[in-house]
Structures are given as structure tokens and as C-alpha cells.
ZADO-1210 file (C-alpha; in nm, 4 decimals, padded with zeros to 6 digits):
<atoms>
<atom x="09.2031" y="00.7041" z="06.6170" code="UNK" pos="1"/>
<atom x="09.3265" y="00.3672" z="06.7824" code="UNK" pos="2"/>
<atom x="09.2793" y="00.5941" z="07.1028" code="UNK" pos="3"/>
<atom x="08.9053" y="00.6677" z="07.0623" code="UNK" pos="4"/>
<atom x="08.8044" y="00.3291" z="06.9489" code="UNK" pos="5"/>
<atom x="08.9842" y="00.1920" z="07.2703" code="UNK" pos="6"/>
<atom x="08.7496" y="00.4400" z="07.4258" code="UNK" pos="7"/>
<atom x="08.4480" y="00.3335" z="07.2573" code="UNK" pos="8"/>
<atom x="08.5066" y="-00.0668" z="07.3394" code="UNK" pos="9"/>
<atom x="08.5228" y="00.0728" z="07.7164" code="UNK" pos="10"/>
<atom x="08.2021" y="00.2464" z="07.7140" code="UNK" pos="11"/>
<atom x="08.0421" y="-00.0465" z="07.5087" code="UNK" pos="12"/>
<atom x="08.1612" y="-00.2942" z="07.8056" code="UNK" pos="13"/>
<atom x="08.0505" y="-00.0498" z="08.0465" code="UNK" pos="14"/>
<atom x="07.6709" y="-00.0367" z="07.9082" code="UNK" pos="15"/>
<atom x="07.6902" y="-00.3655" z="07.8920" code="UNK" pos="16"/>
<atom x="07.8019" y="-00.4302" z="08.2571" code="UNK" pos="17"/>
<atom x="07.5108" y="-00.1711" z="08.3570" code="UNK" pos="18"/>
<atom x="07.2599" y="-00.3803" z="08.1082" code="UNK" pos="19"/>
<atom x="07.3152" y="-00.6810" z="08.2742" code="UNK" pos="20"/>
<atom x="07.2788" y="-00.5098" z="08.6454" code="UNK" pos="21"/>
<atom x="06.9573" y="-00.3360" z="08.5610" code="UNK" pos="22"/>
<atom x="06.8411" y="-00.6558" z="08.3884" code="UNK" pos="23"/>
<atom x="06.9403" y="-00.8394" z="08.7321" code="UNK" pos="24"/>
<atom x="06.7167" y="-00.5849" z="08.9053" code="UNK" pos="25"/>
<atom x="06.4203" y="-00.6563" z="08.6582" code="UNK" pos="26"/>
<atom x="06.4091" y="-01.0027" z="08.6962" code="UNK" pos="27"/>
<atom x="06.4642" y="-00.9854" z="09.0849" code="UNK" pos="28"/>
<atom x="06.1440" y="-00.7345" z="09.0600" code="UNK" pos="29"/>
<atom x="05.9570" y="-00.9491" z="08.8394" code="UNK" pos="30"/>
<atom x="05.9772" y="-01.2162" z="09.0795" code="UNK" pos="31"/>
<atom x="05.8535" y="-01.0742" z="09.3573" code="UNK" pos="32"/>
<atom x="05.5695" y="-01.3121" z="09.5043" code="UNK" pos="33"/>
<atom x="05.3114" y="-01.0965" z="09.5585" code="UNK" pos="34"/>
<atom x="05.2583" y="-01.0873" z="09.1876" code="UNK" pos="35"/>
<atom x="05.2057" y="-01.4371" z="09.1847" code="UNK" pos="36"/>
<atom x="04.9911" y="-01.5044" z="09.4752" code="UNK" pos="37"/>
<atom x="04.5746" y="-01.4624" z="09.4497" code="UNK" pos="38"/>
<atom x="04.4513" y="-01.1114" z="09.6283" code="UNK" pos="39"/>
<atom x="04.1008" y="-01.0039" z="09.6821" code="UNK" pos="40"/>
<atom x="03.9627" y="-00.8459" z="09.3665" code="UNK" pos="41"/>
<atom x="03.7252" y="-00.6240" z="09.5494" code="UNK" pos="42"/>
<atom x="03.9776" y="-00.4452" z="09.7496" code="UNK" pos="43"/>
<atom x="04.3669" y="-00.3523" z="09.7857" code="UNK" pos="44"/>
<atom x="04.4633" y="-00.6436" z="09.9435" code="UNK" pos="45"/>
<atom x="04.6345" y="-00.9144" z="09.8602" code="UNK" pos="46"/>
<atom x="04.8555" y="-01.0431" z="09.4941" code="UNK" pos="47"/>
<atom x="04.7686" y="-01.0009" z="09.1903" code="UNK" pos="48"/>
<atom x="04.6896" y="-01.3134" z="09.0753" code="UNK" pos="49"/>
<atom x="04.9925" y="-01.3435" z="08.7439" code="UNK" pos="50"/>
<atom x="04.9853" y="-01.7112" z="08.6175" code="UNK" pos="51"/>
<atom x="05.3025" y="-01.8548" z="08.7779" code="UNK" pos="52"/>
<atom x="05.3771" y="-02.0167" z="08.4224" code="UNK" pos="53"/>
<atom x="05.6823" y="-01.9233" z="08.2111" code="UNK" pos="54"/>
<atom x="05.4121" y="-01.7049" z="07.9744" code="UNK" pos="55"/>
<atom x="05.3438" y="-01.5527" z="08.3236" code="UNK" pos="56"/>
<atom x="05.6909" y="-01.4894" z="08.4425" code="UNK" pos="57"/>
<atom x="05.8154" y="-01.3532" z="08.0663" code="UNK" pos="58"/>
<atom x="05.5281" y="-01.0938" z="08.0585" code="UNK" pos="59"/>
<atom x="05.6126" y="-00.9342" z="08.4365" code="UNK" pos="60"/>
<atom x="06.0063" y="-00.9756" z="08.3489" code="UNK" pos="61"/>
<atom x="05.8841" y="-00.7539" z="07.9915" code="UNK" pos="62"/>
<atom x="05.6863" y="-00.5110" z="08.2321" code="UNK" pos="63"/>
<atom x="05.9831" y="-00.4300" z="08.4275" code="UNK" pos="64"/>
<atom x="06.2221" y="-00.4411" z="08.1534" code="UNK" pos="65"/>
<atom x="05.9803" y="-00.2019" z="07.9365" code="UNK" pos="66"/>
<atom x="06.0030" y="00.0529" z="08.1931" code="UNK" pos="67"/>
<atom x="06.3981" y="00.0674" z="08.2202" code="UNK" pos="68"/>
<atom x="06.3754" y="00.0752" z="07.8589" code="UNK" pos="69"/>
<atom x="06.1299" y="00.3813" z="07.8538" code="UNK" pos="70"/>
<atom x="06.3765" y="00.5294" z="08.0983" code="UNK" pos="71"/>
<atom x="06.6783" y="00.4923" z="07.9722" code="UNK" pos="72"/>
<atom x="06.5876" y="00.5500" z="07.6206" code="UNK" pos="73"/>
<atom x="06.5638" y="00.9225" z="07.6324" code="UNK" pos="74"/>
<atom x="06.9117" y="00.9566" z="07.8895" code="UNK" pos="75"/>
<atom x="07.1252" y="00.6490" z="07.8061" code="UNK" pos="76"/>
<atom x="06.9925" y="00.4899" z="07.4731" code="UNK" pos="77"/>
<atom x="07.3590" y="00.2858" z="07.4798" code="UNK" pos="78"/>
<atom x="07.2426" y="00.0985" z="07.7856" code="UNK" pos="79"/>
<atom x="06.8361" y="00.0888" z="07.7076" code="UNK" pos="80"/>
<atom x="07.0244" y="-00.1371" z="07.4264" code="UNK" pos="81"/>
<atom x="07.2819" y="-00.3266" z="07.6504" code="UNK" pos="82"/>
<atom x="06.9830" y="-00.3838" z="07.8902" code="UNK" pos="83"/>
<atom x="06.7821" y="-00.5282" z="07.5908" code="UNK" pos="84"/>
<atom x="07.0865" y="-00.7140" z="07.4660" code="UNK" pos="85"/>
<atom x="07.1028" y="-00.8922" z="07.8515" code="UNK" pos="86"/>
<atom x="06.7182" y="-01.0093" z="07.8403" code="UNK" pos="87"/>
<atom x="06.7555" y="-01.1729" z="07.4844" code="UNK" pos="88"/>
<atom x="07.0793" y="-01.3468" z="07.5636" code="UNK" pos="89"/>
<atom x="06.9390" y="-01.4996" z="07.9009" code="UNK" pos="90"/>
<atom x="06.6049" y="-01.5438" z="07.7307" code="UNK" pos="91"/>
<atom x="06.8295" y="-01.7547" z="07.4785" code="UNK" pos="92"/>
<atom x="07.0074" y="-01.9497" z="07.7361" code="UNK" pos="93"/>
<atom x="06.6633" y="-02.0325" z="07.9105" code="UNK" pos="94"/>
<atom x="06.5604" y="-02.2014" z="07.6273" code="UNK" pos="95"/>
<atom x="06.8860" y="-02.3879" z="07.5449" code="UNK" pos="96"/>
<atom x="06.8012" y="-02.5430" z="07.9294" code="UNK" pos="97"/>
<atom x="06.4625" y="-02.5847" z="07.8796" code="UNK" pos="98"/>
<atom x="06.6222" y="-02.8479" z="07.5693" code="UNK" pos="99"/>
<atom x="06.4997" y="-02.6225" z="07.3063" code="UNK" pos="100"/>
<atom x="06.6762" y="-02.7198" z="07.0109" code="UNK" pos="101"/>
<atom x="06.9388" y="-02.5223" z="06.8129" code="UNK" pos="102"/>
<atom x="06.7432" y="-02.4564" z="06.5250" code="UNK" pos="103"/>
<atom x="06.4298" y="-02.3944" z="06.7104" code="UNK" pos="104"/>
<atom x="06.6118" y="-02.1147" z="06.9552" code="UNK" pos="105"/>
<atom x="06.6406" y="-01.8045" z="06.6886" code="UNK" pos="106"/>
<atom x="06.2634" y="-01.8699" z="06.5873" code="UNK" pos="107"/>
<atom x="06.1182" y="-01.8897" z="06.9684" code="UNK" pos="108"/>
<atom x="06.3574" y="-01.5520" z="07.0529" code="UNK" pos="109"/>
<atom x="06.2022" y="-01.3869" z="06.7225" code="UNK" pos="110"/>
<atom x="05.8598" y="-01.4263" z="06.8811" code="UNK" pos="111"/>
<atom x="05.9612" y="-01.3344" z="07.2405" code="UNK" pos="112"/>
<atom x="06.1107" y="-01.0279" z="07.0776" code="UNK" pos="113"/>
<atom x="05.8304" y="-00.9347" z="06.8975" code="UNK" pos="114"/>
<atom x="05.5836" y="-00.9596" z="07.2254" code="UNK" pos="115"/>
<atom x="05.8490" y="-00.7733" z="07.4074" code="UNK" pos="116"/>
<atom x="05.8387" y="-00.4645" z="07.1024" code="UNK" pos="117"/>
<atom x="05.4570" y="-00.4999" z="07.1260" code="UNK" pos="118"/>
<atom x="05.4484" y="-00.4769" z="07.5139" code="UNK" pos="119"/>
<atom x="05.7301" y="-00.1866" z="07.4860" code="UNK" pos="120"/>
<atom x="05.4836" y="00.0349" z="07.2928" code="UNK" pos="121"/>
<atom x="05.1627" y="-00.0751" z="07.4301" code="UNK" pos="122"/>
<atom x="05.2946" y="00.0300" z="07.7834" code="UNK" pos="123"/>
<atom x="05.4872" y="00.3210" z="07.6690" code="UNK" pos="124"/>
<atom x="05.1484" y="00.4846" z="07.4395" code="UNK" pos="125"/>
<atom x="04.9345" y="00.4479" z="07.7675" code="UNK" pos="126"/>
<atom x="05.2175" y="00.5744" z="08.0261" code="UNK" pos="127"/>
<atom x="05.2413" y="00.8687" z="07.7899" code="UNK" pos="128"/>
<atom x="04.9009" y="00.9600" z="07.7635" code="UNK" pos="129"/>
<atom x="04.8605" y="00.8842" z="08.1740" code="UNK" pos="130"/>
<atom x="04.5715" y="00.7010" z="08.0983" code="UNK" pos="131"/>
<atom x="04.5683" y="00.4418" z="08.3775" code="UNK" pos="132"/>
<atom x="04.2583" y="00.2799" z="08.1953" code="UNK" pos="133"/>
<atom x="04.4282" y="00.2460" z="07.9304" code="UNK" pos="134"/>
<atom x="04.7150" y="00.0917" z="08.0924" code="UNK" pos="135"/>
<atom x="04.4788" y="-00.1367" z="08.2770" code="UNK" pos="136"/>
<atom x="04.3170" y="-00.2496" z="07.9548" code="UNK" pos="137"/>
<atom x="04.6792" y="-00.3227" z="07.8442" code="UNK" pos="138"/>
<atom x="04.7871" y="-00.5214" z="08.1238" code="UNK" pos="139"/>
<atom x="04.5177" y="-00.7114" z="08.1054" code="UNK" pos="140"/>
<atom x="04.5366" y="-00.8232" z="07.7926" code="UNK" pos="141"/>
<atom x="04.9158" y="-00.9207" z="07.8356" code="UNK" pos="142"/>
<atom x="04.9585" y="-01.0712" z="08.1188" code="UNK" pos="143"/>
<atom x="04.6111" y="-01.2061" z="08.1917" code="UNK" pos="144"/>
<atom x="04.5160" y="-01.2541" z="07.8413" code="UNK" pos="145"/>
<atom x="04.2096" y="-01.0813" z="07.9497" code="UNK" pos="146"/>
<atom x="04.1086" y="-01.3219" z="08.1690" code="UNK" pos="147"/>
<atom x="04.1413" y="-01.1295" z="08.5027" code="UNK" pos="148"/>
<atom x="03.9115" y="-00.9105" z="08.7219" code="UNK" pos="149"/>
<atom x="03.9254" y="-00.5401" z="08.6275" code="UNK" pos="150"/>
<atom x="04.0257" y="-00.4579" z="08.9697" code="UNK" pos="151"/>
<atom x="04.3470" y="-00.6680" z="08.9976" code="UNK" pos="152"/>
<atom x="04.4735" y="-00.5262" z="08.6332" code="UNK" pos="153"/>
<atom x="04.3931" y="-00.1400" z="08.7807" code="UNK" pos="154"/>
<atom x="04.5594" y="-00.2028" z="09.1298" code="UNK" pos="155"/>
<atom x="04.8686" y="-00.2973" z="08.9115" code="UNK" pos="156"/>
<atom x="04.8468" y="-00.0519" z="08.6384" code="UNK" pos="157"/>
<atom x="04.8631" y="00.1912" z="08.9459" code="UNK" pos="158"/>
<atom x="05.1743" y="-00.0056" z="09.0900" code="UNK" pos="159"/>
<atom x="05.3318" y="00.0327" z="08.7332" code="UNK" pos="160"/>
<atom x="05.2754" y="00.3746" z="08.6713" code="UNK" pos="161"/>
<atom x="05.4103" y="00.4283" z="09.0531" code="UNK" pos="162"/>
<atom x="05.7281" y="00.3198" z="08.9102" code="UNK" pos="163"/>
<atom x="05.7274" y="00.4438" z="08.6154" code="UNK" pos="164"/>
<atom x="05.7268" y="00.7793" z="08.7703" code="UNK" pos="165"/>
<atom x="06.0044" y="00.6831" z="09.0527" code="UNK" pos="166"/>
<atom x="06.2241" y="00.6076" z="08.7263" code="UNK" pos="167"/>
<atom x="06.1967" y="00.9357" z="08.6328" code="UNK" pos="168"/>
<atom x="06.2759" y="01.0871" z="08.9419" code="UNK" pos="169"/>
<atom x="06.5901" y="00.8572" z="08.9953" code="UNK" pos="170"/>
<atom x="06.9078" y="01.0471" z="08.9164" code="UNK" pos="171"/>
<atom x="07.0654" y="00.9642" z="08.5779" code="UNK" pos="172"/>
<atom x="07.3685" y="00.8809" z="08.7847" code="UNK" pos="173"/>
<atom x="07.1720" y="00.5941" z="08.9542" code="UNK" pos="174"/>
<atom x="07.0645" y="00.4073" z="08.6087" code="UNK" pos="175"/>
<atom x="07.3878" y="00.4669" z="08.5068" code="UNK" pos="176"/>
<atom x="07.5657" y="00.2239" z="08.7352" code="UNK" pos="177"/>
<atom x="07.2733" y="00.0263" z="08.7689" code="UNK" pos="178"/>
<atom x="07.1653" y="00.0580" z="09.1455" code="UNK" pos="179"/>
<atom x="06.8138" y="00.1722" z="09.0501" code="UNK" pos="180"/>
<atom x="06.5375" y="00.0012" z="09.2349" code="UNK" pos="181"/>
<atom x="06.2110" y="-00.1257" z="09.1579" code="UNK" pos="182"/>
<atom x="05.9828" y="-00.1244" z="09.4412" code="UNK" pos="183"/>
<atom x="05.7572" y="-00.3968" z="09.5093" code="UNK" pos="184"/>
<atom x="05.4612" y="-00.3382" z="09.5457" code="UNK" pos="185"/>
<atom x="05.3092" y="-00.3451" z="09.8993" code="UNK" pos="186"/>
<atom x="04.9668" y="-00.5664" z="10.0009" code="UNK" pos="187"/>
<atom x="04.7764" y="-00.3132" z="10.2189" code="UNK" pos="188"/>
<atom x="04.5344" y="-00.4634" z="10.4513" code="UNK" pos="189"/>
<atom x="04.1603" y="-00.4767" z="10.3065" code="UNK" pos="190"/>
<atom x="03.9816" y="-00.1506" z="10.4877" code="UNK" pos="191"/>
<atom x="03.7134" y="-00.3099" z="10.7743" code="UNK" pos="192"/>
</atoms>
């Protein structure tokens, strides 16, 4: 008995080493510039145009997380929680420097948890059904707030779905120790 719960602490701390590693890899893809910077809405070129703001920066850290989540949900649900666990207790700590107040904290993470659920299923229902409209549509209304040119939310709903299907093909064995990778996405030079 004291054997298997010694067991079960290990595996915990594992997941929750391999949380806090994917989550690392998120944010790191979430940041990526291109996201930020304006592209040309006609073509392939260029960023996509997400509002540098901290509504901005939470939505594309969601996006990535969302799609570990809908990865690891179906192979490791231990660490789709550990890696959920790591985003709330930084998003907690980000507010504590931002001067939030202690009693104001557990309301503001309530509401950036519900956003994140929301996001988590919005994403997932469209993924599943492969509608890249769909997905589009979604985007757009997330992390625009619908305010964006229906060529910059496609372009990215094709980046996302992109990775969503590299997650799939990554080996088990590589979300497990958390090296998986999240390509950026690459500017291609407007067609002349």
C-alpha cells in the first residue's frame, strides 16, 4: 500500500514536471512575433495582426495550450491536467505582479478559466469536424473579437490545424517528456 502511493506521488510529480515543460513550450509558441506583427490580408504574407495586449497574448497562449490539451487528453489525461494546472498557477502569479489584489485573484482566474473551457471546446468542435471555416469563424471571434479580415483568421486557422495534426503524429513518447514542438508558423513571400 505505502509502496503504491509512493508510486503514485512519483508519477503525480512527473506529470507535473512534463505540465510545466509543455506549458513552457506553449507560451514560447505563443510568443512568437509573427503573430503579433501586421501581414497583408490579401495574401500569405506577412503576421497576423493579434493585438499585442495581455487579452491578445492570453488568447494565443489558450490556442496553444488548447491543442496540447486536445492531445494529451485522449493519451495522457494525467498531464493534459498537470499542463492545465501550470497555466492557472502562472496565470495566478501574473496577476499577483500585475498588483492584482488577493481577493480579486480567485475571481479574475475564474473568468480566465472559463474563456480558456470555452476556447477548449470551441477549437476542439471545429478541429473535429475539420471544418477550417469553422475554425476561422472561431478564431476570429476570440482572438480578434471579430474585428479582423477574414483572410488573416483563415491563414491562421490553417497554421492551427497544421499543428494540430503534427500533435497527432508526434510519438506519445515525445509529449510525455515534454520535448514536443510547436512550429511557428512561417511568412511566405506574397506571390508577384
Amino acid at each position: 500500500m505505502w509502496i503504491e502511493r509512493r508510486l503514485s506521488r512519483r508519477n503525480r510529480s512527473d506529470a507535473a514536471h512534463t505540465g510545466a515543460s509543455l506549458y513552457a513550450r506553449a507560451v514560447a509558441a505563443a510568443r512568437v512575433p509573427i503573430f503579433y506583427q501586421v501581414g497583408d490580408q490579401q495574401d500569405d504574407a506577412g503576421g497576423f495582426g493579434v493585438p499585442d495586449t495581455l487579452d491578445g497574448r492570453f488568447d494565443m497562449i489558450c490556442l496553444m495550450v488548447a491543442l496540447l490539451v486536445r492531445r494529451l487528453r485522449h493519451t495522457a489525461p494525467g498531464v493534459a491536467q498537470a499542463l492545465f494546472d501550470a497555466m492557472f498557477r502562472d496565470m495566478d502569479a501574473s496577476l499577483r505582479e500585475l498588483g492584482v489584489g488577493d481577493l480579486g485573484v480567485p475571481r479574475r482566474v475564474a473568468a480566465m478559466w472559463q474563456a480558456f473551457n470555452g476556447r477548449c471546446q470551441a477549437y476542439d468542435t471545429a478541429l473535429e469536424g475539420g471544418s477550417l471555416h469553422e475554425l476561422s469563424g472561431r478564431l476570429a471571434c476570440n482572438i480578434w473579437r471579430g474585428s479582423v479580415a477574414s483572410g488573416t483568421a483563415d491563414r491562421l486557422a490553417r497554421h492551427v490545424a497544421a499543428l494540430d495534426r503534427s500533435l497527432w503524429l508526434h510519438p506519445d513518447a515525445a509529449l510525455l517528456d515534454g520535448t514536443v514542438a510547436l512550429a511557428a508558423p512561417v511568412a511566405q513571400a506574397a506571390s508577384g
